[in-house]
C-alpha positions in Angstrom: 44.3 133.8 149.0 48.3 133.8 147.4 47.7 129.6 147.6 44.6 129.9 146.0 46.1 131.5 142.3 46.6 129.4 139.2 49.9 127.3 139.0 52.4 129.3 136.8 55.5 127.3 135.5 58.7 129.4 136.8 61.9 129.3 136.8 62.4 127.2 140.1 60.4 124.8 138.2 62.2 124.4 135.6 65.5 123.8 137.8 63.8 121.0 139.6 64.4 117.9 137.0 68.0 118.5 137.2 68.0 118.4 141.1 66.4 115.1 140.8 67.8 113.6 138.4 71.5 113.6 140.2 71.2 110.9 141.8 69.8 108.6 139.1 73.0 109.9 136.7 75.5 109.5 139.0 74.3 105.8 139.3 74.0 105.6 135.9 77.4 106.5 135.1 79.1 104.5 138.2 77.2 101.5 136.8 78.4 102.1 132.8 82.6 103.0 134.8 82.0 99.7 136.9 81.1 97.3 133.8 83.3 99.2 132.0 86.0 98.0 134.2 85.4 94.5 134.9 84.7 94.2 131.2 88.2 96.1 130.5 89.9 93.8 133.4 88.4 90.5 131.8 89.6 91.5 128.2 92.8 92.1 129.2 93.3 88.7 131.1 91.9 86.9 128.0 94.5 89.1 125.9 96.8 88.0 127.8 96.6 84.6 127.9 95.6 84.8 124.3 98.9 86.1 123.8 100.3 83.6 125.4 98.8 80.6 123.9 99.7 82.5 120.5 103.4 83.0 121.4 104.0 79.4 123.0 101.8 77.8 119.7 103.8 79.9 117.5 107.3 78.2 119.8 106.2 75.0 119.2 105.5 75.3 115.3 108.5 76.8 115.0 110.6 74.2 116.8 108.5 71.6 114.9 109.9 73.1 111.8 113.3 73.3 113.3 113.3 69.8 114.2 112.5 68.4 111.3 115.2 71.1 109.6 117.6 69.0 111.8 116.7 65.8 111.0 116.7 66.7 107.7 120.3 68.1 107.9 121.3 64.7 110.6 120.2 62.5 107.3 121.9 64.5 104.7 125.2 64.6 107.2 125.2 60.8 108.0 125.2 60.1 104.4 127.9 62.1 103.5 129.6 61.1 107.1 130.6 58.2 109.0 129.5 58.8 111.9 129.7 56.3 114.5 128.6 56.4 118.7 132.7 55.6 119.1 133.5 58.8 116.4 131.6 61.4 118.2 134.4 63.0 120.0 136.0 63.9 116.0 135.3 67.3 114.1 132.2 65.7 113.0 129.9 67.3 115.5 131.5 71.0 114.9 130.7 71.0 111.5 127.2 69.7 111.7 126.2 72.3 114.6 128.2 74.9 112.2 125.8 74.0 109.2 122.9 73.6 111.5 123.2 77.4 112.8 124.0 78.6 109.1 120.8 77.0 107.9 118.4 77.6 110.8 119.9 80.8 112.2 120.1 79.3 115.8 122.8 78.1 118.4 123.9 74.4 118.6 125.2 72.4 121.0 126.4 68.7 120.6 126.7 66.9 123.3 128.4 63.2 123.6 126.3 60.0 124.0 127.0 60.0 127.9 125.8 63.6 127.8 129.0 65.2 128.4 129.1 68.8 126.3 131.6 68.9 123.4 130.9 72.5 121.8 128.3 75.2 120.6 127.7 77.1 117.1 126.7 80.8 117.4 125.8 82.6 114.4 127.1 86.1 114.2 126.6 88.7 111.9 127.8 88.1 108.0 126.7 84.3 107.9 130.0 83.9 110.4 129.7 81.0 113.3 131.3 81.1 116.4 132.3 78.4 117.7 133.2 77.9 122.1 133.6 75.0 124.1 132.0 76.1 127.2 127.9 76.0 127.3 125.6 79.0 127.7 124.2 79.9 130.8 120.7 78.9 129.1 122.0 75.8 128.2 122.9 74.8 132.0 120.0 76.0 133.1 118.2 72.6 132.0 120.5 70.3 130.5 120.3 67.7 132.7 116.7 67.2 132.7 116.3 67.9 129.0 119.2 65.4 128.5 117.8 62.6 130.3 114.2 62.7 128.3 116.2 63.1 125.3 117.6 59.8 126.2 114.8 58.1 126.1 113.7 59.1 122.5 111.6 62.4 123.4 112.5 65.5 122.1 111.9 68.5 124.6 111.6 72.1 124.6 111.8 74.1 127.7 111.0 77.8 127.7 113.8 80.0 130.0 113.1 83.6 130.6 116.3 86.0 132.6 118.1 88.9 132.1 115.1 90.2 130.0 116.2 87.3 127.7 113.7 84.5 126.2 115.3 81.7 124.7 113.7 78.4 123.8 115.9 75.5 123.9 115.5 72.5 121.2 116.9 69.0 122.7 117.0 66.0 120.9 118.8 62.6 120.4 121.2 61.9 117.4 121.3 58.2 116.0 123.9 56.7 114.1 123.7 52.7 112.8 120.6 52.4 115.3 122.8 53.4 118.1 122.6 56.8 120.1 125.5 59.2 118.6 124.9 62.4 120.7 123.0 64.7 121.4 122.1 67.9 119.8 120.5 71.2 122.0 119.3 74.3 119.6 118.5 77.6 121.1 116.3 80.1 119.8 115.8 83.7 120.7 112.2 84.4 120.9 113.5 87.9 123.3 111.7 90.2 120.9 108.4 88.1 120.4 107.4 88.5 124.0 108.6 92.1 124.3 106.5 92.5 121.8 103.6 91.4 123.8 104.0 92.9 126.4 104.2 96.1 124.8 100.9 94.8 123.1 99.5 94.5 126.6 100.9 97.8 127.5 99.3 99.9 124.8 96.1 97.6 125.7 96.2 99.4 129.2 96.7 102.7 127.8 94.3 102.5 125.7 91.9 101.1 127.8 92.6 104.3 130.3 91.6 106.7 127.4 89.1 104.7 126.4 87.7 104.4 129.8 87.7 108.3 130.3 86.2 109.3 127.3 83.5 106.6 127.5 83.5 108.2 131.2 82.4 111.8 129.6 80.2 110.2 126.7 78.3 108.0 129.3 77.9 111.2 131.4 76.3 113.3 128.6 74.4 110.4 127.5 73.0 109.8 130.9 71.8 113.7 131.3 70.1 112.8 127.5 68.6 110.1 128.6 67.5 110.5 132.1 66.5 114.6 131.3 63.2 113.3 129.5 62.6 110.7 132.5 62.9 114.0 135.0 60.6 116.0 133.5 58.0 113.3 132.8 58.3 113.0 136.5 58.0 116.5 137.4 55.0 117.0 135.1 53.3 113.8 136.3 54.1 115.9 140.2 52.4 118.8 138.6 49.6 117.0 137.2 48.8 115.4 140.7 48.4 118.6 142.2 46.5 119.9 139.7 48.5 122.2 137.5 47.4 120.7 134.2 48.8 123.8 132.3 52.8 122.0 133.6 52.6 119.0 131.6 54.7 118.8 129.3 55.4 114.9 127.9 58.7 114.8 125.6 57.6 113.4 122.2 58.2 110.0 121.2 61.6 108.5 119.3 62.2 105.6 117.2 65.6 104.5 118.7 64.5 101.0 118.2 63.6 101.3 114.5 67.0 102.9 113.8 68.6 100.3 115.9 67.2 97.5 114.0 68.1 99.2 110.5 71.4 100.1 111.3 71.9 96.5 112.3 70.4 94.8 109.0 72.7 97.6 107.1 75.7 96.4 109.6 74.6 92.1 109.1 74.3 92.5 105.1 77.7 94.1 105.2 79.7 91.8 107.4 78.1 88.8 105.4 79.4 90.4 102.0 83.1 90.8 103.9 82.8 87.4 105.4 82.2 86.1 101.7 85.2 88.3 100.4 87.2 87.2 103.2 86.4 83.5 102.2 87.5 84.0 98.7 90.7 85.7 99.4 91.3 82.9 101.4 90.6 80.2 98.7 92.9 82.3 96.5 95.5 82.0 99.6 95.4 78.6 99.6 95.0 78.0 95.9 98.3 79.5 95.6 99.9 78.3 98.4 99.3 74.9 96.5 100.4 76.0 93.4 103.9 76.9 94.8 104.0 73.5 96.4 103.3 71.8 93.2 105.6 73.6 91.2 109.1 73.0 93.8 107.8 69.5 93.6 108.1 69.3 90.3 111.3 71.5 89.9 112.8 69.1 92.5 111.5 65.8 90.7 113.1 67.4 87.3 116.4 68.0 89.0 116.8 64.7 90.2 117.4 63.0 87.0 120.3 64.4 85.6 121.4 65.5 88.9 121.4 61.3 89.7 123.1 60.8 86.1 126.2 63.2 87.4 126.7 62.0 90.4 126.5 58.1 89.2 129.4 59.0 87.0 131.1 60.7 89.1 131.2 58.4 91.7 132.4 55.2 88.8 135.1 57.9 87.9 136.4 58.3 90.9 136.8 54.5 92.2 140.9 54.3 92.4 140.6 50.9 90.4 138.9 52.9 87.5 140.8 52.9 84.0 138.3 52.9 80.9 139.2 55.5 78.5 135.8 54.4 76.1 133.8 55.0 79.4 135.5 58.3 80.1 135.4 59.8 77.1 131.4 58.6 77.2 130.7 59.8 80.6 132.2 63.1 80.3 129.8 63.5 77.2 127.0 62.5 79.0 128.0 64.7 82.0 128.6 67.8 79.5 124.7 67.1 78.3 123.2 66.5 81.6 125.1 69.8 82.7 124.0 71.2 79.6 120.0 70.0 80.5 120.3 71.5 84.1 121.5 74.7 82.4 118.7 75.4 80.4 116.3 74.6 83.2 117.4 76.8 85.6 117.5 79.7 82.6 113.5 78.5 82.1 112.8 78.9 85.7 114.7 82.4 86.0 112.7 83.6 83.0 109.6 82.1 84.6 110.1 83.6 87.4 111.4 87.2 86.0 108.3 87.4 83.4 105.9 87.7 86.6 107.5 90.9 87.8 108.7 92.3 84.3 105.4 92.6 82.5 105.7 96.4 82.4 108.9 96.4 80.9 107.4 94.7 77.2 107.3 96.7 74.2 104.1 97.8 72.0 104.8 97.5 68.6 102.9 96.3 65.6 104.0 92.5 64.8 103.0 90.7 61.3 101.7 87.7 62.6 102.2 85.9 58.9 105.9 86.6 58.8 106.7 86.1 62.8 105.0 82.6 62.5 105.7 82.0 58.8 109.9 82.5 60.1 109.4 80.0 63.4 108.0 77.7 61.1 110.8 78.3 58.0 113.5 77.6 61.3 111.6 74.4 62.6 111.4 73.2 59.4 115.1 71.3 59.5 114.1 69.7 63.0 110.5 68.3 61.2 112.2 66.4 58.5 114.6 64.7 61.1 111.2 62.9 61.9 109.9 62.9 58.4 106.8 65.5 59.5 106.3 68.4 57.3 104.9 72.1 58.4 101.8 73.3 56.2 100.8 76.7 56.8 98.0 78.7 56.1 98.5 81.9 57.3 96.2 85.2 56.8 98.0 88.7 56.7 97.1 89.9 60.4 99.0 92.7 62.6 98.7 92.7 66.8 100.6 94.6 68.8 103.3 93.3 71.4 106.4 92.1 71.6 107.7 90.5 68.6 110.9 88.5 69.9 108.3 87.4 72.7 105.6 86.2 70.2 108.5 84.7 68.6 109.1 82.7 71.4 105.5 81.1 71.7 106.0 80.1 68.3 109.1 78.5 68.2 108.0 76.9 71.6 104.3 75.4 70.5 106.1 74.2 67.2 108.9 72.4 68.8 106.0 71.1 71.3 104.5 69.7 67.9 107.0 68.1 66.4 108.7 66.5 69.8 105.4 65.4 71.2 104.0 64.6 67.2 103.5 61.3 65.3 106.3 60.9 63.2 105.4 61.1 59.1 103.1 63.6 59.9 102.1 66.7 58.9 101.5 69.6 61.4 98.9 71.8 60.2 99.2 75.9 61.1 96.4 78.3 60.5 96.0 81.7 61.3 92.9 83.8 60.5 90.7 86.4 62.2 87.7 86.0 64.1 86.1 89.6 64.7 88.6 91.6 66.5 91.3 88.9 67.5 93.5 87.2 65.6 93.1 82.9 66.0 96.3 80.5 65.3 95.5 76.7 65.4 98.2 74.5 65.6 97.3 71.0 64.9 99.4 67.8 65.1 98.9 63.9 64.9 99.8 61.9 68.5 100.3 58.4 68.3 97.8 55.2 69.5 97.4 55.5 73.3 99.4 58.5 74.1 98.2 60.1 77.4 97.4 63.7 77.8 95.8 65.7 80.0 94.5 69.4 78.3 93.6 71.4 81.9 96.9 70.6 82.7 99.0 71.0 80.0 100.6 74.8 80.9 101.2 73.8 84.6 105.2 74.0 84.6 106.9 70.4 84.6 104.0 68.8 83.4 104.5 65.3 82.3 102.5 63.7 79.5 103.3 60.8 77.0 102.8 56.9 76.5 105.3 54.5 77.5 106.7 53.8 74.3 107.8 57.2 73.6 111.5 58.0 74.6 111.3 61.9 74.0 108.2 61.6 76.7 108.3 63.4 79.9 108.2 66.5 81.1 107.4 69.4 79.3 108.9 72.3 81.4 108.5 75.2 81.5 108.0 76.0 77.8 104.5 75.9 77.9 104.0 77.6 80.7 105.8 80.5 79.8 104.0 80.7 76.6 101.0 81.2 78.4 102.4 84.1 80.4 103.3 85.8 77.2 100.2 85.4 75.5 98.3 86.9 78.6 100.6 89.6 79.0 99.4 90.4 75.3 95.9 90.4 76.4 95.6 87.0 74.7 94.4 83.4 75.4 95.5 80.0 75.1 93.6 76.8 74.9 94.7 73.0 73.9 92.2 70.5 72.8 92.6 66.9 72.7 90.7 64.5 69.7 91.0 61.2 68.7 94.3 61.3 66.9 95.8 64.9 67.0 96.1 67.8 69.8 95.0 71.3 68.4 96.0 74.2 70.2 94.7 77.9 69.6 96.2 81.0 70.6 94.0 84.4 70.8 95.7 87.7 70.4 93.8 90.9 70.0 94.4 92.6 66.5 96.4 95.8 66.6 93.7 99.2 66.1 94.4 100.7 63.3 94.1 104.2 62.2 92.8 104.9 58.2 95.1 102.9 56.1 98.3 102.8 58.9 98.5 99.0 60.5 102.1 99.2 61.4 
């Protein structure tokens, strides 16, 4: 009658689950090790040739760059040379591989127009080249192929890896009057870019063996979590068939799912508002990048002129026919002012340039605005007559705080803006008043009939501006500019409108807080 009592859960029962559930683990976590694996295997071939594609894209934009440094220094060299297909066995071809690996910080090699080699630059440490007449072994390792398509008008790049070295070797033709000159072979070490992937790929492995065993112990813990519920349902359901309805025991229900789909709203609304951040940043990147191309465009278009002026004189002074005294004495003037002009731009550009990076460096102090602007104007005065304008002011007692020789810079600047860029037998008009908690100065001048002006553009530095009847026209430098940086740095603003007749432009300062009857 022992098989006939009522069906008690015991301890063998309870071990049961785990005897069954072995099997279904183990092939659980052999699955999760073998996907694991292929997955890890696959990501590391893509890595790698990722890698690769990056490296040899990053060669090729770099030897892009290098060529067209080449060409650039090929031109500037012919110009100042005569170079000629019969000359190319003279010094010429030392000293343009010399300047060609202090500017690119590579070796050169000239070789003659039948492809013979004549010498090769290496740079050294202390902006020293060495110069040797024998090749590199990377050189010879292709030159004859590299030579014969740079014959036919290709440049060529071939890739040589030995001795733990990787070099990238630049070859292509030099022309002189339409006639092949030489040829000119570059080499560039690119050793420690593929060390470093392939200690990129190395710490990929590594990682992917750690990753590998604790994703071996986490799938092994998850697989007992998960399959533990599936081995008890099963034993209860075995209990149940036999009829020990006092065994079943169903684990409750979870909401993975819901979770799942929560977290991955939370996890989509975040990577949207990074992806948007990201766009931004890169909008600024590119902004900026523009910016600095406009602005060495410009400084290079301002340089030319009086650069041009110099080197026209120069060139009339030293003809070996030349005897003008008159012109002399004229020319050196003109030299002395051009000099003079390229002076004071580079000081503007320094200043520009400094002002970014010393804005923690100005002083607080409480600055009259009446007499700072009442002074500029007293000292301007002398220049205004010269064009028969006059300088009214208006100017209400105010105190900001700042930097007083700076503010006096921004008025001595906007003022001589007004006059140069004024109608002459004019009057230039200066207010300044308060406007709640700022202090407001409105310059106002006349400009003549047809004079073109652009207001958005006005404080980008070397902006040009004027009518064509104007000589004092051009550019306005960096004046402007750097009056805008000051105001800013005093928490200020700066705006220029254009009417009809006149250009009015308004500067914004904060006033300076002032405790009980103290304003200074």
């Amino acid at each position: 009658m022992a098989g006939k009592e009522p069906h008690v859960l015991t301890g063998k029962l309870r071990r049961k689950p785990r005897e069954g559930s072995g099997p279904l683990r183990r092939k659980f976590l052999i699955g999760i090790a073998l996907l694991f694996a292929v997955a890890a295997l696959g990501f590391y071939g893509y890595m790698s040739h990722l890698l690769k594609q990056h490296t040899q894209a990053s060669i090729a934009d770099e030897m892009k760059r290098l060529q067209s440094l080449v060409y650039d220094h090929i031109d500037y060299y012919l110009t100042l040379n005569d170079v000629r297909p019969e000359r190319s066995s003279s010094g010429h071809p030392e000293t343009l591989i010399r300047a060609l690996s202090l500017s690119g910080n590579v070796r050169a090699a000239y070789y003659g127009p039948d492809g013979t080699f004549q010498a090769e630059s290496l740079p050294m440490d202390g902006g020293y080249v060495l110069v040797q007449s024998k090749p590199s072994p990377a050189l010879l390792r292709s030159a004859a192929s590299d030579l014969a398509a740079a014959a036919q008008n290709q440049s060529v790049v071939s890739l040589h890896h030995d001795r733990g070295e990787s070099l990238a070797v630049l070859t292509l033709p030099v022309y002189a009057l339409d006639e092949t000159a030489g040829f000119l072979r570059l080499t560039a070490d690119y050793t420690g870019t593929f060390r470093r992937d392939a200690v990129v790929l190395q710490s990929l492995i590594g990682f992917s063996l750690a990753l590998w065993a604790l994703l071996a112990a986490l799938a092994w813990s998850f697989a007992r979590r998960l399959t533990r519920p599936l081995s008890e349902l099963a034993f209860a359901m075995r209990q149940f068939g036999e009829g020990r309805f006092n065994s079943l025991r169903i684990p409750p229900a979870s909401s993975e799912i819901a979770v799942l789909s929560k977290s991955f709203e939370e996890m989509r609304g975040k990577l949207e508002e990074q992806m948007e951040a990201l766009v931004a940043e890169r909008n600024k990147v590119v902004a900026l990048e523009g910016n600095r191309r406009s602005f060495f465009r410009n400084v290079t278009h301002e340089l030319k002129t009086p650069l041009t002026t110099i080197s026209g004189y120069a060139q009339i002074l030293q003809a070996p026919d030349f005897d003008d005294p008159a012109f002399l004495r004229n020319a050196a003037g003109r030299i002395h002012r051009e000099s003079g002009r390229l002076h004071r731009m580079m000081l503007d550009i320094i200043e520009h340039s400094k002002r970014e990076f010393d804005a923690a460096d100005r002083r607080d102090e409480a600055v009259r605005l009446e007499d700072s602007i009442g002074d500029a104007a007293e000292a301007m005065r002398l220049k205004a007559e010269e064009r028969g304008q006059r300088i009214r002011c208006r100017l209400e007692p105010l105190v900001a705080s700042g930097d007083a020789d700076e503010l006096r810079k921004v008025w001595d600047n906007v003022l001589d803006n007004a006059i140069k860029y004024g109608k002459p037998d004019s009057v230039i008009e200066a207010e300044l008043s308060s406007v709640g908690a700022e202090a407001v100065l409105t310059i106002a001048n006349e400009i003549e009939p047809g004079h073109r002006f652009e207001a958005d553009l006005a404080f980008e530095p070397f902006y040009r501006s004027g009518s064509s009847g104007s000589k004092e026209r051009g550019s306005v430098g960096l004046g402007l500019a750097i009056c805008k940086q000051i105001v800013e740095l005093h928490r200020g603003s700066v705006a220029l409108t254009l009417r009809p007749a006149a250009v009015v432009l308004e500067i914004r300062l904060p006033l300076r807080s002032q405790v009980g009857n103290n304003s200074a």
